[in-house]
N, C-alpha and C positions, 0 to 999 in steps of 0.2 A: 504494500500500500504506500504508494510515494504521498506524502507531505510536505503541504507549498509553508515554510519557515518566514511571515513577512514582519520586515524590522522596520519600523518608521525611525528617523533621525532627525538631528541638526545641528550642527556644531558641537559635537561629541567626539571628534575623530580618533581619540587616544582610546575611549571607555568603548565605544561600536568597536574598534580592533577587539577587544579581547570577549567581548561577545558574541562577536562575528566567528571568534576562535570558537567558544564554545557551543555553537549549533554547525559547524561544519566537523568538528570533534563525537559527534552525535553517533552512538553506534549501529543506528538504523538511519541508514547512506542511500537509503532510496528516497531523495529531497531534495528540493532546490532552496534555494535561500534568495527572500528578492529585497532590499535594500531599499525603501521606498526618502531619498534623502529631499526631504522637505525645505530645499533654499538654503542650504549649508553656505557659509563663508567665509569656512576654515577652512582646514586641506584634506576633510574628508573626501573629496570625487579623487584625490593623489592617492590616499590609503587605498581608497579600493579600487584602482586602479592596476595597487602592484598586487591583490589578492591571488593566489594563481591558481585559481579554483572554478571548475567551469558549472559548476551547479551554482555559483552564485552570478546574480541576476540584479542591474541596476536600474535603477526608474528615478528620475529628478525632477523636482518640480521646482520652475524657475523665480517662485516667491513662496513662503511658507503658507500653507492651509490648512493645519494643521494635525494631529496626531491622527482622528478619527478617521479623515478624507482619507489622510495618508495608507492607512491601514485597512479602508475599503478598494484604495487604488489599485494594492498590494494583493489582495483578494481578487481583485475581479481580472486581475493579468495573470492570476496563475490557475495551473493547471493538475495540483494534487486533490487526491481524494478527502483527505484531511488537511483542516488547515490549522496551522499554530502562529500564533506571535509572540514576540518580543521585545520590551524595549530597550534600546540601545545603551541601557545601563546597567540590565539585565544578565545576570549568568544563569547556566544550563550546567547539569550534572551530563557526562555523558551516553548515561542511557534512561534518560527523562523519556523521551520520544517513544522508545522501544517500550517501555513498561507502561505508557499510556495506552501505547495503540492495546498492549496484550490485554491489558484489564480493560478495555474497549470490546474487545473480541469475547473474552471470559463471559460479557455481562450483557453485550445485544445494547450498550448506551450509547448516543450519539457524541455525546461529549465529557468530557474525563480532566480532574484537575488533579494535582499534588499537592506535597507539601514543599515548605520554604521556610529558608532562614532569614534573617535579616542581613545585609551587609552593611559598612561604610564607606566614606570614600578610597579607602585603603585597601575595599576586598578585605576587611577583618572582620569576623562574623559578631555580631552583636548582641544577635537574640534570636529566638526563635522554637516552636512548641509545636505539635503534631495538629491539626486541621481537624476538623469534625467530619463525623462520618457524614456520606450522603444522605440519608436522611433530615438528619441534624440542617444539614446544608439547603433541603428544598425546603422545608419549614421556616428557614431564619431567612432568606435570601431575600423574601421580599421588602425584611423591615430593617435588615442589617448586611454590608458585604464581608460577607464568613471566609470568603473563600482569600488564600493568603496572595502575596505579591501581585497583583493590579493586572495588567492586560499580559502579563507573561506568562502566566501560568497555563490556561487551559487550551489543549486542545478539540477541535471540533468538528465531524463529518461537513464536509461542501455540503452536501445535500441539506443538511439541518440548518447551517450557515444561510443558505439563497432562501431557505423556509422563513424565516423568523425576519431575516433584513440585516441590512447592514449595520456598524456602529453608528449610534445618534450622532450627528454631526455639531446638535446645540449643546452638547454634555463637551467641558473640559477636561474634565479630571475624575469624572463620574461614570464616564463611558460605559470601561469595562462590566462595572455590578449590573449596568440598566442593560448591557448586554448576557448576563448570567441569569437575572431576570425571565429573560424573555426565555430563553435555552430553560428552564426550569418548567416553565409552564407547559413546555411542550416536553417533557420525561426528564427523569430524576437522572443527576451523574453517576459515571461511577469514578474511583477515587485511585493514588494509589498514595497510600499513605508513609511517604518517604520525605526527605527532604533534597528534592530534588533541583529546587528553583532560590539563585542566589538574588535576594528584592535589595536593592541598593537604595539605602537614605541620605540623602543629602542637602544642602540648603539649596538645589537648585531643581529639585521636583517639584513636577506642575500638580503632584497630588496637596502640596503642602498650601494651594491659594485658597484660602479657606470659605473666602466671599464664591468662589467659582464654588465650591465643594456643595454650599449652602444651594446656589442658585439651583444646579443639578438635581437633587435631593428633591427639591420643590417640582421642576420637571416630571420627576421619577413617580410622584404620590399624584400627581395629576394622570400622567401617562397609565400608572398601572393601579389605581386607587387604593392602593397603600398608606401607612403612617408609619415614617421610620423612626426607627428607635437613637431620638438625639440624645439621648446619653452615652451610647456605646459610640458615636459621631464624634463627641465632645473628647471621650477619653481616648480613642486614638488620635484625636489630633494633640491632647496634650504627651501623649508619649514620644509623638512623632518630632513634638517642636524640643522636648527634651532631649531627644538625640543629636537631633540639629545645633541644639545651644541656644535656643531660643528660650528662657527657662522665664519670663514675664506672660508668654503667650502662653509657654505649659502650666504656668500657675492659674492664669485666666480660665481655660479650659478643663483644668481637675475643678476647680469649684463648681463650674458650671454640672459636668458630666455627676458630680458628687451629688449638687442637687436636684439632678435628673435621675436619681435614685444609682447609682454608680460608685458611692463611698468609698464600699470595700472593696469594691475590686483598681478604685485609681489608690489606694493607699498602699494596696498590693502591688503593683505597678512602681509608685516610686519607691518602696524598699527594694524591688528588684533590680532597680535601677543604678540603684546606689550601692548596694553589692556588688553588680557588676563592675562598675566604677572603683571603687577600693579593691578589686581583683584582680584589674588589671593596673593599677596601680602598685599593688607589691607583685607586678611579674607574672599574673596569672592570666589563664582564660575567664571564657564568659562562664560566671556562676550561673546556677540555677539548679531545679531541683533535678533529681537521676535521672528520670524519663526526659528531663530535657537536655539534660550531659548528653546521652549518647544519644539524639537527634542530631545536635549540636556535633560531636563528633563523627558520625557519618557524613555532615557536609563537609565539616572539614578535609575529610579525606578526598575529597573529588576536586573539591575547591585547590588545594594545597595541589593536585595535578596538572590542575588548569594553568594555574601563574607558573607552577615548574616550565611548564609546556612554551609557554610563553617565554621565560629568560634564557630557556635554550635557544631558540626563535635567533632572538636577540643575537644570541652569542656566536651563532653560526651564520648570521648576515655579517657580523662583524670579524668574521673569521677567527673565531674562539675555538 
């Protein structure tokens, strides 16, 4: 079953390389990769220019339109049975793909997500906890998005894809859920519960505009007559701005979520937070508790391949 891999971009060119590594590194090789580069005016069209890979596939749009168009663009020029995406901040374990499509096959589901760690800008893993089952997931999806790292994760039969429609184009940074949404309503996923997808946080994700995040949201309850649950809204965005260093937004945002009924679990959140923090701070890894160790260390292990992968790369262009 070949799968069309489409990555929308824009001035990323350093972080889309090692992403790029990561879904041609994929051990299910029957895929193309299409590069949907949204008005870049770095030197990304250079990077991938020296790519020497003929399954990847470029498409440029000559002012940005962004993420959504870009990734219906990327959809509608390719030609796999299943389609996945990624954004170009995004890491891939190398056999994401293969264990989706099997638990795909296993299960007669159109579309199938994983699990995922958190990273930084460093590729150092943050945090990260195992995903709810599928059911869990069709039940919460319409009030909350359960499902972990944003439009990277899931993949999805073409056929289900052209069913449902494409990404909303008026959703910024909401896209993805109000796409899982629709995918829910027409059959339950199936899962493979691993930590297979590396979600990179930073201060320059369009998840973190939070006026955009709100707008969306309001969209979503109109479109699907839902009520989303602003509490659990509230407290990822304050965990999100504490990673970031934004820690006046993350304060703003635990009170809020706290008094949207949220307390304990934002109080839990910043003690985890702050463990983490003194952890790494005398030398350590990311704390947390055992079932989150060794999530946590499975990714590492795939992760810790990838960047190998990479500074060999490096060292044999420079004749190391």
């Amino acid at each position: 079953m070949k799968v069309s891999v489409v990555i929308p971009t824009r001035n990323r060119s350093a972080w889309l390389a090692l992403t790029l590594r990561s879904v041609l590194r994929q051990r299910h090789d029957d895929l193309e990769a299409i590069v949907v580069d949204d008005g870049s005016t770095d030197d990304t069209p250079e990077m991938l220019a020296a790519v020497p890979d003929g399954r990847l596939r470029i498409i440029r749009h000559g002012s940005p339109l962004g993420v959504s168009v870009s990734r219906n663009d990327g959809a509608a020029r390719s030609d796999g049975a299943w389609l996945a995406f990624v954004d170009d901040d995004d890491l891939w374990a190398p056999d994401k793909l293969s264990s989706q499509l099997r638990a795909a096959v296993a299960t007669g589901s159109a579309w199938v997500y994983t699990g995922a760690v958190t990273i930084d800008e460093r590729s150092t893993i943050v945090g990260g906890r195992p995903p709810p089952p599928p059911e869990v997931v069709s039940r919460l999806i319409p009030r909350s998005n359960v499902i972990p790292g944003g439009g990277s994760n899931v993949i999805v039969q073409r056929d289900e894809f052209e069913r449902v429609g494409p990404f909303d184009t008026r959703l910024k940074n909401t896209e993805d859920w109000e796409m899982w949404i629709r995918l829910s309503e027409h059959g339950a996923p199936a899962w493979v519960p691993r930590p297979l997808l590396g979600y990179r946080i930073h201060t320059r994700n369009a998840s973190l505009d939070v006026a955009a995040i709100f707008e969306g949201i309001s969209l979503i309850e109109a479109r699907h007559g839902t009520r989303v649950d602003r509490g659990v809204l509230h407290r990822w965005i304050a965990e999100t701005s504490l990673r970031t260093g934004d820690r006046r937004n993350a304060l703003k945002h635990m009170a809020i979520a706290a008094l949207r009924g949220q307390a304990m679990n934002v109080a839990g959140d910043a003690a985890t937070i702050v463990r983490r923090k003194l952890d790494r701070g005398r030398g350590g890894s990311v704390a947390g508790s055992r079932p989150d160790r060794v999530w946590i260390d499975e990714a590492q292990t795939w992760l810790v391949e990838l960047l190998s992968a990479g500074a060999e790369g490096v060292a044999t262009a420079d004749g190391g």
